[in-house]
C-alpha positions in Angstrom: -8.8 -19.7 11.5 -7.1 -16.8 10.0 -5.3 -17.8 6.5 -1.7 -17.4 6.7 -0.1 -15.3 3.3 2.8 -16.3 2.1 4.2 -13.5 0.0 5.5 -14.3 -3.9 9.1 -13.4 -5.0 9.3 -12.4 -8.7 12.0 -12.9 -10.6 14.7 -10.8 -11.7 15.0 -8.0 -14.3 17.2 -5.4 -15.2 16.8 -2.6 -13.3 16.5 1.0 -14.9 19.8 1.8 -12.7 22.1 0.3 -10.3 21.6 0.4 -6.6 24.8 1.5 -4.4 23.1 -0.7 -1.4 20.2 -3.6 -1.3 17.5 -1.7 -0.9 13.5 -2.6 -0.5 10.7 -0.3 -1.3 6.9 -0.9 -0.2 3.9 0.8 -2.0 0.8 2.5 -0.1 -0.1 0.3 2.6 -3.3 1.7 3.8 -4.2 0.4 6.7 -3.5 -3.6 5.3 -1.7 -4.7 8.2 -2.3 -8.0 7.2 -0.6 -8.0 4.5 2.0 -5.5 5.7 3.5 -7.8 8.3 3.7 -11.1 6.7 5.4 -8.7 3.6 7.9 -7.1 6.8 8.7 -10.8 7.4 9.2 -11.8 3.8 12.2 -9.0 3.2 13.9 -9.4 6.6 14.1 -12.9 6.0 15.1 -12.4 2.6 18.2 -10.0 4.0 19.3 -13.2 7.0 19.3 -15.8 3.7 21.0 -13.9 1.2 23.2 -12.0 4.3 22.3 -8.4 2.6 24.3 -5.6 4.5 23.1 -2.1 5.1 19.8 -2.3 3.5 17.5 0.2 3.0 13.7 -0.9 3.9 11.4 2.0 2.6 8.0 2.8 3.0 6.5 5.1 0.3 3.8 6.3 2.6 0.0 6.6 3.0 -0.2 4.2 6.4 -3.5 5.8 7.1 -7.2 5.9 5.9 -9.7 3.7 4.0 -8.1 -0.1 5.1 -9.2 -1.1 9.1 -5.4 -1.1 10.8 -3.9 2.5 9.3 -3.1 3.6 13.3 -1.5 0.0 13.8 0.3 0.4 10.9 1.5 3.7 11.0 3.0 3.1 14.9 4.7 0.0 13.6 6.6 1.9 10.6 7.3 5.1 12.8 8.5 3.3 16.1 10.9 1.6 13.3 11.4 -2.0 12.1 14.3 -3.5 14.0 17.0 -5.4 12.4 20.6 -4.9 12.9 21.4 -5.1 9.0 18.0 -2.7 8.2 17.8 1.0 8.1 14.3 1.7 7.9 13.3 4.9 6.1 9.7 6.4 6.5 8.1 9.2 3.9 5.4 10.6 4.0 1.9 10.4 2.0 -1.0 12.8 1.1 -2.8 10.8 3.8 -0.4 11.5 6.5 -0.6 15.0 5.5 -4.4 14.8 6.0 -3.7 13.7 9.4 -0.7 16.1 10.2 -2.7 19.4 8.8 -5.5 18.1 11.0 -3.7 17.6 14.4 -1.7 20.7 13.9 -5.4 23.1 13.1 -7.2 25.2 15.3 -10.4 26.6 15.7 -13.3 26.8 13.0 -10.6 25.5 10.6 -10.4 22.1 12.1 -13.9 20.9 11.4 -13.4 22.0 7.8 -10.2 19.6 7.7 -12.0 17.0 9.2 -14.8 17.3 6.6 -12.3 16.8 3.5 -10.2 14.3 5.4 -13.6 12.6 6.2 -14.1 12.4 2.4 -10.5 10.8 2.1 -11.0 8.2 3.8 -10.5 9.4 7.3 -13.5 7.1 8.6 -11.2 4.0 8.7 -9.6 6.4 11.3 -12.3 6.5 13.6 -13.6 3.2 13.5 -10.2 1.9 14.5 -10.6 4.4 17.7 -13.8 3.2 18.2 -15.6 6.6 17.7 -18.9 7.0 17.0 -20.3 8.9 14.4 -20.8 11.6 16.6 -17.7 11.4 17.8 -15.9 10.7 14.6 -17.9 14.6 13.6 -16.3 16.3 16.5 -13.0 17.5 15.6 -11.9 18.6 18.9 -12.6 14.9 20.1 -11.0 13.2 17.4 -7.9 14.9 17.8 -7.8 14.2 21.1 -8.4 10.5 20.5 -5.7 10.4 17.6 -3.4 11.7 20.3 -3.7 9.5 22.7 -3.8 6.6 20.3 -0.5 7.5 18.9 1.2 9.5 21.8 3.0 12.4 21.6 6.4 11.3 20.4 5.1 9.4 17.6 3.5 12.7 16.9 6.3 14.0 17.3 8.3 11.9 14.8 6.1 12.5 12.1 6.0 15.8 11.7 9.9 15.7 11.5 9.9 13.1 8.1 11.5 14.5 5.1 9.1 14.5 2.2 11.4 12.0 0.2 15.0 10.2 0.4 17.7 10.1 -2.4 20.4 7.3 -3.2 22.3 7.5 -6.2 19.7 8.0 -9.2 17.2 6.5 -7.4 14.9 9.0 -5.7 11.9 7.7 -3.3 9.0 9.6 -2.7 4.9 9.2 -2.3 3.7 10.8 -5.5 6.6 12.0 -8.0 7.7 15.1 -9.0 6.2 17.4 -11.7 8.7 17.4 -14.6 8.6 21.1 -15.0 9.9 21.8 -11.8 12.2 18.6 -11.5 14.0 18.1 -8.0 13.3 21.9 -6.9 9.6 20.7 -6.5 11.0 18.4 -3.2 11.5 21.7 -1.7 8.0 21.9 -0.6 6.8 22.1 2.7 4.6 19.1 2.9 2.8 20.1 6.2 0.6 22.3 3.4 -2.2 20.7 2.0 -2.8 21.6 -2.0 -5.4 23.9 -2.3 -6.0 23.5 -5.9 -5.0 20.5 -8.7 -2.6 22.7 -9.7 -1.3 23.3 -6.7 -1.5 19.2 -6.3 0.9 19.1 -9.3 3.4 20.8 -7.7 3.4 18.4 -4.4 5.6 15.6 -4.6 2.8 13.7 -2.9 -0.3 14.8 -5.0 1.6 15.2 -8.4 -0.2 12.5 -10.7 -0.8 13.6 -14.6 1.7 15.4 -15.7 4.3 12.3 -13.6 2.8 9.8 -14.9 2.2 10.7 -18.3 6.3 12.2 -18.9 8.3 9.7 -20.6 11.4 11.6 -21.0 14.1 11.8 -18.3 14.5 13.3 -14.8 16.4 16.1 -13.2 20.1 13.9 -13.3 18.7 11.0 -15.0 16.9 9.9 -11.7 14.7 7.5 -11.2 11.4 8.1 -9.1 10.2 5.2 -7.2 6.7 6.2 -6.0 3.2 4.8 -4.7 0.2 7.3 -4.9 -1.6 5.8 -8.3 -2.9 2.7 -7.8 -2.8 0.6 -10.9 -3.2 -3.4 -10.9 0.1 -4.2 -12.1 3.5 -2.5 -10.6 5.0 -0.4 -13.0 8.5 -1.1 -13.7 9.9 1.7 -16.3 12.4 3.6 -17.7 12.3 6.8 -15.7 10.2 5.3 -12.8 8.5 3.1 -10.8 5.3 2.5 -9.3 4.3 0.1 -6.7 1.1 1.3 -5.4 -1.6 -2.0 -6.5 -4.2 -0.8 -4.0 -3.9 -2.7 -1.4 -6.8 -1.7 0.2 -9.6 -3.1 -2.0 -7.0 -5.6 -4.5 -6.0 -7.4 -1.7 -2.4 -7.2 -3.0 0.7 -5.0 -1.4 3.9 -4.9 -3.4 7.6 -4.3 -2.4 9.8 -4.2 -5.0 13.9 -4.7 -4.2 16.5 -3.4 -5.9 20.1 -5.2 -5.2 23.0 -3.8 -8.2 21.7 -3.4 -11.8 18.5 -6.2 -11.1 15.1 -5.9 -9.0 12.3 -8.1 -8.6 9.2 -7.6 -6.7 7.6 -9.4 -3.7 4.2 -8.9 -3.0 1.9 -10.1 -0.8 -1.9 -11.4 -1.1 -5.2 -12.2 0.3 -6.2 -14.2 -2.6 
């Protein structure tokens, strides 16, 4: 019999700033759809008890690759989670890029994306399609069986997200942004795979180091809340925060929600 997870509420601390709306943020799920539903149940339930209005239900990206549901979940979060006080919000990861740069190639340079997506984790991918390994090698044939899995207007949806969203000071994207270039850097097209780390430091869903090392303050004081970096702890600090505790091999997804000038995190667990 399947163990049933019951996710754990933290308690509250001060938040960094104060939230115009209740708002819930979920790290890199990666293809942990058990722990992403009973997670989904945890917040909605949490929004009928304490009667929340207009909240925000984010997901930071990277639906896909290396955990054995990524297709499941990445259906679930763009066909939208439905509740009439919820307005779900969907960005974008590096891994959805993988996918998006792959399904829109052509030619010899679609086996070449398939190699390095291969190499990211794609083979979670194909397993879930039920591909063999020959299969899962032929581009042209794993393209064809992502489409079909996912249908064209889910395709379709996808490749219309915005690469981030903004409310107030509180800015939510997949990776961060590169202190150098500050809020210009969500300009970027994110259809266009980096082709170099520095190139990756100037994606908002690659950028790593020079993020996560700055401890100064952001284009108009905002504060980034961002997956991306896996770390075993969330990081809750001044000028961001991170919720991405690897899901895929800790066993652990987090959420954290903001509601006025507090936020706590829920998280849920296979252990």
């Amino acid at each position: 019999m399947a163990m049933s997870i019951v996710p754990r509420i933290g308690e509250w601390q001060t938040a960094p700033a104060t939230a115009s709306r209740p708002v819930f943020a979920i790290g890199d799920i990666h293809g942990r759809a058990d722990l992403f539903e009973p997670l989904i149940a945890a917040v909605l339930r949490i929004v009928d008890e304490e009667r929340l209005e207009k909240a925000l239900l984010v997901t930071l990206g990277d639906y896909v690759d290396r955990g054995p549901a990524g297709l499941a979940v990445l259906k679930r979060v763009l066909d939208g989670i439905q509740h009439p006080k919820v307005e779900p919000v969907c960005l974008p990861g590096n891994h959805e890029q993988f996918l998006r740069h792959f399904l829109e190639s052509k030619g010899a340079e679609r086996q070449d994306v398939l190699w390095n997506w291969l190499d990211n984790g794609a083979g979670a991918i194909a397993r879930e399609l039920g591909l063999s390994d020959g299969k899962a090698a032929d581009a042209d044939a794993f393209v064809a069986a992502l489409a079909s899995d996912l249908g064209i207007e889910r395709i379709e949806k996808l490749f219309k997200l915005g690469n981030h969203y903004r409310l107030g000071q509180y800015l939510f994207v997949h990776g961060g942004i590169h202190p150098q270039f500050g809020l210009a850097a969500l300009k970027r097209d994110w259809r266009r795979l980096p082709k170099s780390g520095l190139d990756e430091d100037r994606d908002p869903l690659w950028v790593r180091g020079p993020f996560l090392t700055y401890d100064g303050e952001h284009d108009e004081g905002i504060i980034v809340v961002h997956g991306h970096t896996p770390r075993s702890e969330a990081e809750l600090l001044g000028n961001r925060i991170g919720i991405d505790t690897g899901a895929y091999f800790s066993g652990r997804l987090t959420c954290v929600q903001l509601l006025g000038d507090r936020m706590r995190l829920i998280q849920a667990s296979d252990h």
